[in-house]
C-alpha positions as CSV (number, residue, x, y, z in Angstrom):
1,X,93.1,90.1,83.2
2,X,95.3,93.1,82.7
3,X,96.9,95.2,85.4
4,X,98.2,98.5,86.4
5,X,100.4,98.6,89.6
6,X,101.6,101.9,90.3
7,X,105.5,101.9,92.3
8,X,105.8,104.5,95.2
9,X,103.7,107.9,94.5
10,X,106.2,110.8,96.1
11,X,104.1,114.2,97.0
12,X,101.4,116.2,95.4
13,X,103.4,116.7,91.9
14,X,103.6,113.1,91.9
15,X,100.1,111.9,92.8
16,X,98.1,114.7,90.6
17,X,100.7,113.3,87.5
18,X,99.5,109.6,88.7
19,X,95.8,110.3,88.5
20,X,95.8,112.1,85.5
21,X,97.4,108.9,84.1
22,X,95.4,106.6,85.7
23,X,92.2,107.8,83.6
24,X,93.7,107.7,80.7
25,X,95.6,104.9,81.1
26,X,92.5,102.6,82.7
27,X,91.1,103.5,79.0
28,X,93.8,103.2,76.9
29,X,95.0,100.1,77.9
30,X,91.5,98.2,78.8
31,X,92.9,97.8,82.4
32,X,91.0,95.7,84.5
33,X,92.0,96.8,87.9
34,X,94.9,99.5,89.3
35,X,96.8,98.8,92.6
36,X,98.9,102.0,93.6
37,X,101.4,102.5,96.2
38,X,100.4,105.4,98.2
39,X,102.5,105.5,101.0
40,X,104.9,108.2,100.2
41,X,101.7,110.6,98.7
42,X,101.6,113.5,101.0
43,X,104.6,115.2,101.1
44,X,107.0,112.0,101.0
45,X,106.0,110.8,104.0
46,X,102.6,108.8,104.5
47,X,99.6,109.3,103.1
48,X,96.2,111.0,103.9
49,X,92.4,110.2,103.4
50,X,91.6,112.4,101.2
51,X,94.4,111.4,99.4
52,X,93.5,108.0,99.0
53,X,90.3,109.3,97.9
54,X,91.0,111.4,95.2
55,X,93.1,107.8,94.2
56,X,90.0,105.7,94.1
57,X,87.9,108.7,92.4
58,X,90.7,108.2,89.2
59,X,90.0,104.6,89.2
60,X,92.4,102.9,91.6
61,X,90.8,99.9,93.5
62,X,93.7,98.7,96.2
63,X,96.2,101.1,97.5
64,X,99.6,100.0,99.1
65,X,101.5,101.5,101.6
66,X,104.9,100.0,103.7
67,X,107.0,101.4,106.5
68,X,105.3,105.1,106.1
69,X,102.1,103.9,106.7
70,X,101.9,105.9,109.9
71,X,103.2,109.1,109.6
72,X,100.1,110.7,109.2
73,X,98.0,110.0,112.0
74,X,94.8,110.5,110.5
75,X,94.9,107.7,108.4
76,X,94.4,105.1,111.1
77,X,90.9,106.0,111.7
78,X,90.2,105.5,107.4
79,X,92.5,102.4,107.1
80,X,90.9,100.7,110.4
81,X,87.2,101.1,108.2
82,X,88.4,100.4,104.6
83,X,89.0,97.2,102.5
84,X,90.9,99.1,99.7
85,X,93.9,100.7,101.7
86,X,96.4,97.9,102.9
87,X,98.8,98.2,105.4
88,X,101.7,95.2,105.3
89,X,100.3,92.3,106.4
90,X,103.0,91.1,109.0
91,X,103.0,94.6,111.1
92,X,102.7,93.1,114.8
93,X,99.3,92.2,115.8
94,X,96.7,94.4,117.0
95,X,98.2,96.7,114.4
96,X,94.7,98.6,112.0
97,X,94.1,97.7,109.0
98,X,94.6,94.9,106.7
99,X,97.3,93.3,105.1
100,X,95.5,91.5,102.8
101,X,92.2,91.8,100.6
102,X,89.7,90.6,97.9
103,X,88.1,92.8,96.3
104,X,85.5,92.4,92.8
105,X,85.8,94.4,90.0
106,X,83.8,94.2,86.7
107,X,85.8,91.5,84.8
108,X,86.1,89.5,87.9
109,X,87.9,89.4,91.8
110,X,91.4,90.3,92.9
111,X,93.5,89.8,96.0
112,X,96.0,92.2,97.2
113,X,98.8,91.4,99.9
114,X,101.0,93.8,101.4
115,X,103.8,92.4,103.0
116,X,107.4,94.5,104.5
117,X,110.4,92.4,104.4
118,X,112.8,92.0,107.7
119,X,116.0,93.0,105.9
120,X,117.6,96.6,106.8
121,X,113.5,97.9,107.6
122,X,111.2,98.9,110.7
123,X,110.9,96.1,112.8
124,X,107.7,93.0,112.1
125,X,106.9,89.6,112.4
126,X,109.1,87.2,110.4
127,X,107.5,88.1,106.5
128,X,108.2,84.2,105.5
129,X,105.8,83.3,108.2
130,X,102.4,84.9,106.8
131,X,103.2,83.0,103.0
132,X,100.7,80.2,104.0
133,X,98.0,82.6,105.2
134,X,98.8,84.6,101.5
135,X,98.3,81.0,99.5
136,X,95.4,80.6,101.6
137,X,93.4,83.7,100.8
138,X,94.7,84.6,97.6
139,X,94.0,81.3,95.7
140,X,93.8,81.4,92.2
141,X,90.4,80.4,90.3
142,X,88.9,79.7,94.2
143,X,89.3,82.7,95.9
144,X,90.4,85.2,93.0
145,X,91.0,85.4,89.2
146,X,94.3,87.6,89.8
147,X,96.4,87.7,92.9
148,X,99.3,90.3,93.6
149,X,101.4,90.5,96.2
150,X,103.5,94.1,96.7
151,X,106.7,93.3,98.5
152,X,107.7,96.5,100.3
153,X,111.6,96.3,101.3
154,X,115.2,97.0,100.7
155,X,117.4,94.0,100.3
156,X,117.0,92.4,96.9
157,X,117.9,88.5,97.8
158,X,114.6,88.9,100.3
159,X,112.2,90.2,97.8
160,X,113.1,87.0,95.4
161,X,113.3,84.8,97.5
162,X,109.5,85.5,98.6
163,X,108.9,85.9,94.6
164,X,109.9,82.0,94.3
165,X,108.7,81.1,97.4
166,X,105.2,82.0,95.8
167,X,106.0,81.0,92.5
168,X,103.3,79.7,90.4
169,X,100.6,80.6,93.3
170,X,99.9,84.0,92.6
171,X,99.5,86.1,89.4
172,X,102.3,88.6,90.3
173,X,104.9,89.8,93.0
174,X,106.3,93.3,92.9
175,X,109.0,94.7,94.7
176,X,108.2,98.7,96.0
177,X,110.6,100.9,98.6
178,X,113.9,101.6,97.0
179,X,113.0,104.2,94.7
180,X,114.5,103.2,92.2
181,X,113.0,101.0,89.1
182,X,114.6,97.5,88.5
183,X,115.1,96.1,84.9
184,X,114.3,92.1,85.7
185,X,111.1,92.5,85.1
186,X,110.4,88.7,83.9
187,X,107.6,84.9,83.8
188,X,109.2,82.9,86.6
189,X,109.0,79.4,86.3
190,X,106.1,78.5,87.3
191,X,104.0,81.6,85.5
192,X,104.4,84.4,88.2
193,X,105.0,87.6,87.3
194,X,108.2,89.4,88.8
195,X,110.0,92.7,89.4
196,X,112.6,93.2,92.0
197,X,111.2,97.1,92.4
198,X,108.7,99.2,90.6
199,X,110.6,101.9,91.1
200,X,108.9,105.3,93.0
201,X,106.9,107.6,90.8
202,X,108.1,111.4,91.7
203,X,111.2,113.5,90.4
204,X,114.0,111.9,89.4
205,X,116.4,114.8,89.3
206,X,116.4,113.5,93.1
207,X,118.2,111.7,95.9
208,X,115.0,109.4,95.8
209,X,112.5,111.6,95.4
210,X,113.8,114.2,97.9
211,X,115.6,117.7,97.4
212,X,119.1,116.6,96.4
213,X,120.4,119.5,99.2
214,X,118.4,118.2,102.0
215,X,119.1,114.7,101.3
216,X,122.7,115.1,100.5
217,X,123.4,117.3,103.9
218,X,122.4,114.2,106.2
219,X,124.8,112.5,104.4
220,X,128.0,114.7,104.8
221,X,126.8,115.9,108.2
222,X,125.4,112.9,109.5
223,X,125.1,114.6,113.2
224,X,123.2,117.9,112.1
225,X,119.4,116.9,112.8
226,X,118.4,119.7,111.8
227,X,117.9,119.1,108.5
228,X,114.6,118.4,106.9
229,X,113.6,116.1,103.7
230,X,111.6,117.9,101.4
231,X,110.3,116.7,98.3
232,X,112.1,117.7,94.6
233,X,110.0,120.1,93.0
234,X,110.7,118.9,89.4
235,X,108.8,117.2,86.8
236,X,107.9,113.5,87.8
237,X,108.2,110.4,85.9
238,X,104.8,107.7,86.6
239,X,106.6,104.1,87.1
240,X,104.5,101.2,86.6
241,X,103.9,98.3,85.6
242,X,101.4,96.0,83.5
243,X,100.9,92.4,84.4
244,X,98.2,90.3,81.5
245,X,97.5,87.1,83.0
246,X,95.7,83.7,81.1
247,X,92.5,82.3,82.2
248,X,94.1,80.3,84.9
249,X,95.7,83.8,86.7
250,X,99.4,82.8,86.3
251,X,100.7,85.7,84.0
252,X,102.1,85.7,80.6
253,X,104.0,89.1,80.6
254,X,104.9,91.8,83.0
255,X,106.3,95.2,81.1
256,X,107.3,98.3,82.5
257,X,105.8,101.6,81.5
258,X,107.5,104.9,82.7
259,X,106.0,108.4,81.4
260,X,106.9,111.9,81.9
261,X,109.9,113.7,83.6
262,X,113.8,112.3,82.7
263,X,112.6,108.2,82.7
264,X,110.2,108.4,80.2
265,X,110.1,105.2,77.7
266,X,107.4,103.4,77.2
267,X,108.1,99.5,77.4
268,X,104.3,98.7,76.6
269,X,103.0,98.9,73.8
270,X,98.9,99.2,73.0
């Protein structure tokens, strides 16, 4: 199977430029499913229904979220009735939503996990704890053809330690929630796909995605609260990446693809 996973989407500018891609690219490339991290969407800070519909209407078939899941509200009506937007799977229990989910598209199924890590983020159950339930459900050539597994955190060691802790039982593990795209995109051992972070999709000319000013003033005046995060207003730049597995759903590459805005370069080739 081939892939599309999306890395962080950050405000409207961002997510009109991803769905606009997303048709084309669902064509272009013969993709047989897209996974999108959405939880940044609506204005840099959660994500919205209709937002995650206008997603699925340009071909997306999981959306992702992490540790802005909840910042707007209405979502936990949708994500307490839907299959297709994850939350991460180790939030405490009782929590809506689901962390994991198999879904079938028309070449065949896919799982999706969503997990946080415990490192430097919001506080939730220890992540290592909820691998057996993820090799469980997401079994390849029982449960699913492809499996992926979007690790949503900020230290690096955690993320690949989880990667090789799930080594050669699932398709691919991505790293989202710094912002900023990795270059160790690479096969593990055991024929998982890896990248430490997807990187967001939004402006680059950025602290992050946000207004350099805004983001730069918390810095230097760490005690005025004052000031609020907007998004950067400039041209985005779609991260991504493509995962091709073999029949057996370990993978057999994993390349970046970045388009538009100041990161564009085009890893993949068609």
């Amino acid at each position: 199977m081939k892939v599309l996973f999306v890395g962080d989407i950050v405000g409207r500018k961002a997510r009109n430029f991803a769905q606009k891609k997303i048709v084309k690219l669902k064509d272009e490339l013969q993709l047989d499913a897209v996974i999108v991290n959405v939880e940044n969407a609506a204005g840099g800070f959660g994500v919205t229904p209709s937002i995650c519909d206008d997603f699925f209407s340009a071909g997306a078939d999981v959306l992702t979220t992490g540790n802005h899941i909840w910042d707007k509200r209405e979502i936990i009506s949708y994500i307490s009735k839907s299959d297709r937007l994850l939350r991460p799977l180790n939030m405490i229990k009782g929590t809506p939503g689901l962390g994991m989910t198999v879904i079938k598209v028309n070449t065949g199924t896919i799982g999706v996990a969503n997990i946080m890590t415990n490192l430097f983020m919001s506080r939730t159950d220890p992540v290592f704890e909820k691998i057996p339930d993820i090799l469980k459900y997401l079994k390849l050539n029982e449960n699913v053809n492809f499996s992926l597994v979007d690790v949503h955190g900020e230290a690096s060691s955690e993320k690949m330690a989880i990667a090789n802790a799930l080594d050669g039982e699932v398709s691919a593990v991505v790293g989202t929630h710094t912002h900023v795209p990795t270059a160790d995109h690479q096969i593990l051992d055991k024929g998982t796909a890896y990248i430490t972070d997807v990187g967001m999709s939004g402006d680059y000319n950025s602290i992050i995605g946000m207004n350099k000013d805004d983001a730069l003033n918390r810095f230097l005046h760490p005690n005025n609260k004052k000031t609020r995060l907007e998004v950067s207003s400039g041209e985005p730049t779609l991260c991504a990446v493509v995962i091709e597995t073999s029949a057996n759903g370990l993978s057999k590459s994993i390349n970046p693809l970045r388009l538009g805005g100041k990161l564009e370069q085009v890893f993949f080739k068609t």
